[in-house]
C-alpha positions as CSV (number, residue, x, y, z in Angstrom):
1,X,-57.3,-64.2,-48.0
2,X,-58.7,-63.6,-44.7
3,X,-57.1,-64.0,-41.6
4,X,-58.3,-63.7,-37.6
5,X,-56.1,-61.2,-35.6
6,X,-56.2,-61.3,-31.2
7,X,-56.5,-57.9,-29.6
8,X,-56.1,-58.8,-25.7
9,X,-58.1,-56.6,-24.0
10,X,-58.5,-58.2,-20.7
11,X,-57.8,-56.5,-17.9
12,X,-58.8,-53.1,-19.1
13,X,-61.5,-50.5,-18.6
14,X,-63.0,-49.0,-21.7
15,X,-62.4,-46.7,-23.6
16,X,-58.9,-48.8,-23.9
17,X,-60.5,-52.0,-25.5
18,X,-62.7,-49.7,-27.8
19,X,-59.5,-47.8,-28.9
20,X,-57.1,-50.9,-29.6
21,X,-60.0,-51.7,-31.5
22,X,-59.6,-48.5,-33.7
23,X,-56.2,-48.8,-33.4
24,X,-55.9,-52.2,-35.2
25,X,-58.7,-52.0,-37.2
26,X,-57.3,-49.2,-39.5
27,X,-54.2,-52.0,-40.7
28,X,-56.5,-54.9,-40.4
29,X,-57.9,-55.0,-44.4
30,X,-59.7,-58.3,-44.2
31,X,-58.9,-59.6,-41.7
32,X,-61.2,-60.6,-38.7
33,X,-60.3,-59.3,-35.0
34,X,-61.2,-61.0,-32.2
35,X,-61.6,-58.8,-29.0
36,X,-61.0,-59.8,-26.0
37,X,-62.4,-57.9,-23.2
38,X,-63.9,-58.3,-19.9
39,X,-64.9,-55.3,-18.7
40,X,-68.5,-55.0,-17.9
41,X,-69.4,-51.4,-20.3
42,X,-67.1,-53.2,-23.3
43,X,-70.5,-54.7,-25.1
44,X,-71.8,-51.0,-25.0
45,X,-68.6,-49.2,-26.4
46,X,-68.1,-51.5,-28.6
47,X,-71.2,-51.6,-30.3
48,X,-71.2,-48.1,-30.6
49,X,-68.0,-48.1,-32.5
50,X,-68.9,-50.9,-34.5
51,X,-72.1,-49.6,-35.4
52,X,-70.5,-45.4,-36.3
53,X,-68.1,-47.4,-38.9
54,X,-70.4,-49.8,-40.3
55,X,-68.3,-53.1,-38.6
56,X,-70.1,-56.5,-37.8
57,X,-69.7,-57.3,-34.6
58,X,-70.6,-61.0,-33.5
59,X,-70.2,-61.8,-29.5
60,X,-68.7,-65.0,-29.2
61,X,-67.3,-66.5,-25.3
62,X,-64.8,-64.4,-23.6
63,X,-65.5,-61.2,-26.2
64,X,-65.8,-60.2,-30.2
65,X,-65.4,-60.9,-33.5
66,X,-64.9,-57.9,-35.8
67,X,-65.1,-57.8,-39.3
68,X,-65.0,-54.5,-41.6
């Protein structure tokens, strides 16, 4: 069963969203995180993680939705 997971990221400059990504992202078996970021180079870094551990990433308002 799938369930959707808040990471409050708002507030802070990456790499800190990137890394609470990570962070929760290693206990989050199938479940879908949603990010929530608002610093401007957050799109970028996130990506980037997303895309070095094979992660969609969907942008939806006010940040991201995450699924392994």
């Amino acid at each position: 069963m799938s369930s959707e997971r808040v990471i409050d990221a708002r507030g802070l400059k990456c790499p800190w969203p990137a890394l609470r990504l990570a962070r929760e992202m290693r206990t989050a078996a199938g479940a879908t995180l949603r990010l929530l970021a608002d610093d401007p180079a957050a799109p970028r870094e996130i990506a980037a993680l997303a895309a070095e551990r094979g992660w969609q990433v969907e942008p939806v308002e006010g940040g991201f939705l995450i699924r392994a």
